[in-house]
N, C-alpha and C positions, 0 to 999 in steps of 0.2 A: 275575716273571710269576706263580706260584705266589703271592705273597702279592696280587698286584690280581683273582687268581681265585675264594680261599674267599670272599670276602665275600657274593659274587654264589650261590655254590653254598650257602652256609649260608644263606642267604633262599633261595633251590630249594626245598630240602630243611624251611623252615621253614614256608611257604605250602603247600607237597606234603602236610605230613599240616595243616597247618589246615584248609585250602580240600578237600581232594581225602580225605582217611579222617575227622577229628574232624567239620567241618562236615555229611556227607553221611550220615555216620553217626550223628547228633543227628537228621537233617530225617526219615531210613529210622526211624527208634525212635519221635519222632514220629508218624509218619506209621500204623505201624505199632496207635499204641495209639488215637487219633483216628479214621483212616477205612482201616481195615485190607483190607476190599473193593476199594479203590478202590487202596492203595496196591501189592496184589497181581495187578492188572490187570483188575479189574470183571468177574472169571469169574463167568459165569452156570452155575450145576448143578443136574440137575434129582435127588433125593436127594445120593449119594458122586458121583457124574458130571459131570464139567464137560463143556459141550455146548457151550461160547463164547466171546464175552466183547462186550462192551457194545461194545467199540473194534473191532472187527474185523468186516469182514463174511465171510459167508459163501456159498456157491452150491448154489441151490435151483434148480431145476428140473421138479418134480414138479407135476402143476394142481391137487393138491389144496394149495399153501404158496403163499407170496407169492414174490414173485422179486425178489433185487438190481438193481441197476444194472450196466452193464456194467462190465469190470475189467478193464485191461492188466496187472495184477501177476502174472507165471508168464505160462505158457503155460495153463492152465487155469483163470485167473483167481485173485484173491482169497490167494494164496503171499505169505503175510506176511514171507518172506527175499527179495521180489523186487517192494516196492514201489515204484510209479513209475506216471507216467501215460503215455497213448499220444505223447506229443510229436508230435500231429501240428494244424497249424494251420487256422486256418477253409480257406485256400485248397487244402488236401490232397483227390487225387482218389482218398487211399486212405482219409482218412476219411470221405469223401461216400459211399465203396463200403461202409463198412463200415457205416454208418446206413442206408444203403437196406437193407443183409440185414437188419438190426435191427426196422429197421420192420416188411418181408415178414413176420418168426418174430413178434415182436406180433402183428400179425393172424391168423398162420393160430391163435397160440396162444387169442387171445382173442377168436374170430371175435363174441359178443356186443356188445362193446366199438365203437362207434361214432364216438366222439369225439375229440378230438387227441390226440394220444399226449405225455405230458408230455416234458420233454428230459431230464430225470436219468434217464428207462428207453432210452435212446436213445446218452446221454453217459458214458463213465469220466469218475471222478471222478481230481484231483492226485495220493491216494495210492494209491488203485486197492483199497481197502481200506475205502471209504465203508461202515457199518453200517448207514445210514439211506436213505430211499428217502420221497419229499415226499408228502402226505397224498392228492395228485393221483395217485400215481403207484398208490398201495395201493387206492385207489379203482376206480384203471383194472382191476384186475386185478380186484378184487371178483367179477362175474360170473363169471368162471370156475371161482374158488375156490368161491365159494358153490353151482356150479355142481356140482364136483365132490368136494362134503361132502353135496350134499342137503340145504341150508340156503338158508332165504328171504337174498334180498342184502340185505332190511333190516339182518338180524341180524351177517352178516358187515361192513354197512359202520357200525355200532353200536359193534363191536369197535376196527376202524378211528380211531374216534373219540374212545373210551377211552384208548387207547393211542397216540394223539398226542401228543408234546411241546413244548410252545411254546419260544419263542427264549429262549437262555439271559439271566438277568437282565429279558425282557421285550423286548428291544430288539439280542442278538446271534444272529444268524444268524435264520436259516428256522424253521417247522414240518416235524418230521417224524417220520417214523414206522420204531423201529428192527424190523429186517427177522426178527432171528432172537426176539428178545420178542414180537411179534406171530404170527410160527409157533406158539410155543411155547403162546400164549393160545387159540390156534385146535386146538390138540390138544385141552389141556385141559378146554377149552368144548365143543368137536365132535368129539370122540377115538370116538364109538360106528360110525360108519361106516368107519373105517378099519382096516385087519389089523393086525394087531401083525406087523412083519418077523420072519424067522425067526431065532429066535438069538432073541431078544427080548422074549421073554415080559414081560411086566408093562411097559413102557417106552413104550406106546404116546402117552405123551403129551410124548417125546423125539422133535425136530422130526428126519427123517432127511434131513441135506445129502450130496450129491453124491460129496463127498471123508472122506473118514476122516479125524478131527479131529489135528493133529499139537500137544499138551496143553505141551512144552515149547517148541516156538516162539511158541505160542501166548501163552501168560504173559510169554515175553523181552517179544515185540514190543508187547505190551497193554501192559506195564510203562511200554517206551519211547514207546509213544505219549499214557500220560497226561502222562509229565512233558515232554513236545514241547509238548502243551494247553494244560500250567498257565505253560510259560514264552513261550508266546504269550500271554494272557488278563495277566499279570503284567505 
């Protein structure tokens, strides 16, 4: 019995470190000297500070920033140990409840705002973790923000504009527009109207989200969700 079992355990054992430490450990070295940003999880930092990361969103609710999409991940949104979507289907009368409050807080938020309300400020997204938010939806919000920067809306929806990304390759996915680089452009550009929070001196052009940034979940899950990307797109 012993002798019909090494054979199978020494191939274990031989693919275990090819496939799982030499391979993975060549692609991380790789990866490292090539696109080292990207392969550390696309942190965005404004000096020594990381304030993000390209993959993750975050939750703004301030009028003077833009605002995410909605997020079932955590109980206060956007808990990148606790991604997942609402699993609740078109026929749910607890997500038609929960779109109707959605809509109400749009409007009282954006009482300017006239128009449809896009469905990604309305909808959670699969991961509940969506960064981006559609060029429709940055727009919508425009008056408000420009509103409460004391900025013409040309300027603020100019920014919008700028900082639009088209569909990767040309031809995958949407336009859109990621939530916390676009904050961040909006300090920087119109940072003279706003207080520097206390504690804070000199930082004022650090977007201030909702929750206290938690820097090592952060990087795990940014990690894990570039290479989730690249072995979809692959």
């Amino acid at each position: 019995m012993i002798k019909e079992f090494m054979p199978g355990l020494r191939l274990m054992l031989v693919f275990t470190v090819l496939t799982g430490l030499m391979y993975t450990g060549l692609v991380t070295a790789i990866c490292q000297v090539l696109i080292p940003d990207r392969a550390n999880g696309s942190l965005i930092r404004v000096g020594d500070q990381v304030i993000g990361s390209e993959l993750i969103g975050q939750v703004f609710t301030k009028p003077e920033y833009f605002h995410p999409r909605p997020s079932a991940a955590g109980s206060d949104g956007y808990d990148a140990w606790a991604s997942s979507g609402s699993n609740l289907g078109p026929t749910s009368q607890k997500l038609a409840d929960r779109i109707k409050v959605s809509v109400e807080a749009f409007r009282q938020e954006n009482p300017d705002y006239r128009g449809p309300i896009p469905a990604d400020l309305l909808t959670a997204s699969a991961s509940g973790l969506d960064p981006h938010i559609s060029p429709d939806s940055a727009r919508a919000q425009a008056p408000r923000v420009a509103k409460a920067r004391g900025r013409s809306l040309s300027q603020v929806e100019q920014l919008i504009k700028e900082l639009t990304e088209n569909p990767d390759l040309g031809l995958l996915g949407d336009p859109r527009v990621n939530v916390l680089r676009l904050n961040l452009a909006l300090n920087e550009r119109f940072a003279e109207r706003l207080e520097e929070p206390e504690g804070n001196a000199g930082c004022a052009s650090v977007p201030m989200a909702d929750k206290p940034l938690d820097v090592s979940r952060l990087i795990v899950y940014s990690s894990l969700a570039r290479v989730f990307m690249f072995r979809i797109l692959k």
